[in-house]
N, C-alpha and C positions, 0 to 999 in steps of 0.2 A: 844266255839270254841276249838278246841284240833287240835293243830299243830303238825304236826308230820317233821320231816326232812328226808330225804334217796336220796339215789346215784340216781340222774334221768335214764333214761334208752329211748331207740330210740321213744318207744311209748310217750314220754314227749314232743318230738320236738314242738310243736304245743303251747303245754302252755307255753314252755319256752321261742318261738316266741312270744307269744300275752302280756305276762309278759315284756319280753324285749325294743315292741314296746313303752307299755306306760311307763315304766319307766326310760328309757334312755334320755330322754329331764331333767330327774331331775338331773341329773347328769351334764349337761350342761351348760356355763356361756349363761346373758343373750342374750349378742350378737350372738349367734349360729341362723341362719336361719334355718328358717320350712325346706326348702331346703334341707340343709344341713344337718339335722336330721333327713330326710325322705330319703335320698339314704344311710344316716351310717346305719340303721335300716335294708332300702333294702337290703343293700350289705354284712354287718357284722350279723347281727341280724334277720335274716329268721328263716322263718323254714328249707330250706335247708341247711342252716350254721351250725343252730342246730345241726343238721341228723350228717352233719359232724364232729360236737365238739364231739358229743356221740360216732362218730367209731374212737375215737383219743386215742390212750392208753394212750395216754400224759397228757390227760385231764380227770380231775375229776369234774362232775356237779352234784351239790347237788340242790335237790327241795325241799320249802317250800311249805303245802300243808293246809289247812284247812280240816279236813276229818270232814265229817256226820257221826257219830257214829253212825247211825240207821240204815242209808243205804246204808256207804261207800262210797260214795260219795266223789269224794276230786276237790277242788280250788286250784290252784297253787295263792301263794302269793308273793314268791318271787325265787330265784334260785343264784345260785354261781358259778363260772368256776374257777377251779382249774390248772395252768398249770406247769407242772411237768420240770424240769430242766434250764440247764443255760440259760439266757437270751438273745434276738437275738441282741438287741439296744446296741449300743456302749456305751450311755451316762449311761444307768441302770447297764452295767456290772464294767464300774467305780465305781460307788455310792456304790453298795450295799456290805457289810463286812463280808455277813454269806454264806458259802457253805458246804454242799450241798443248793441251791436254788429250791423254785416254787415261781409260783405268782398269787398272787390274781387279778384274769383279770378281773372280774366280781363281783358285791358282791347288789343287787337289790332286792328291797323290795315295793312291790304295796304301793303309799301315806296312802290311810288310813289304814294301821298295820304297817306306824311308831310310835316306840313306845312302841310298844308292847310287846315287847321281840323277834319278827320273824326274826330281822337281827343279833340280838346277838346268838340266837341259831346257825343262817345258819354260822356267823363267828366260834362258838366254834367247827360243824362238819368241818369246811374247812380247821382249821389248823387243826384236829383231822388225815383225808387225807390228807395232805402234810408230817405229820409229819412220818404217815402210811406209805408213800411211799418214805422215806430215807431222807427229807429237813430236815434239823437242820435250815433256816430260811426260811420268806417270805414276799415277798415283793409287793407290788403294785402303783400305778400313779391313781392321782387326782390329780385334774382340781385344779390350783393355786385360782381359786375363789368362789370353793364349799367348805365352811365352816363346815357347817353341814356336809357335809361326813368327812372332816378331825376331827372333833372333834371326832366323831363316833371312830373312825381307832386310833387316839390317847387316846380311852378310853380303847381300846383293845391290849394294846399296842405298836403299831408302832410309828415310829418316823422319823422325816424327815432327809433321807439323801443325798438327791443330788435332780435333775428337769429332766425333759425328754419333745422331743415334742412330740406329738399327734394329729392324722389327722381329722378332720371334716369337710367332705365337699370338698373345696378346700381350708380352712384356719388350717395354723397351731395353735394351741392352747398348751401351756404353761404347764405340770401338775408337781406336784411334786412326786418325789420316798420316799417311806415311807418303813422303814421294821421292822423286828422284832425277837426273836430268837422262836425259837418249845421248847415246854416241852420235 
């Protein structure tokens, strides 16, 4: 397998949707309804949402991609959204200590290539783009009872500074703010 990383582009929309749909339940506590996970997907996580993160200058999405050396060929495995300035949430513009800001809104990786190296590369391009585009830090929200991503996030540096809510569905759900400074 030879992973390669790069800035996705409108022709991505598609993989970045079908990436999204299945990887967005993992991200989830366990009480979140099928529901509730099928209209966030619907609503946030299309392919037309996509279309739209890509014509966003605001936003940086990086693709993880499995390429076919033979044939060129490429698997999206995982992808990233990068989002470029101050924060809209009242509770996140308290917490966080580092400005200029982005945020890590996105950061997904297909179950089987945990592991592997495919989410620590797509983290090393995504501050690599924040820092690109003038962030001295960055910040993002995780679900108070996903472990495993917060371990992740605190092996990469971040650290928890304050909580925020988060919509799914019709329940709010609990995350924490994590951040960090740019090289």
């Amino acid at each position: 397998m030879t992973v390669t990383i790069r800035p996705a582009g409108v022709q991505d929309a598609g993989a970045l949707a079908a990436v999204a749909a299945e990887t967005f339940s993992l991200a989830c506590p366990p009480h979140t309804t099928e529901e509730a996970k099928a209209q966030f997907i619907a609503t946030v996580l299309s392919e037309t949402r996509f279309e739209e993160y890509l014509a966003d200058d605001r936003r940086v999405l990086l693709i993880a991609e499995d390429v076919d050396e033979e044939d060129g060929g490429a698997v999206a495995l995982g992808y990233t959204m990068v989002n470029v300035g101050e924060p809209a949430d009242a509770d996140v513009q308290s917490a966080i200590r580092i400005r200029p800001t982005s945020e890590l809104s996105k950061c997904y990786v297909l179950a089987g290539h945990h592991g592997g190296g495919v989410a620590a590369s797509l983290m090393t391009a995504s501050l690599e783009a924040a820092a690109a585009r003038g962030a001295e830090g960055i910040w993002l929200g995780v679900n108070e009872e996903n472990g495993r991503a917060q371990r992740f996030y605190g092996k990469h540096g971040f650290e928890r500074v304050g909580s925020k809510r988060f919509l799914v569905g019709e329940r709010w759900e609990d995350d924490w703010v994590m951040e960090r400074s740019l090289p």
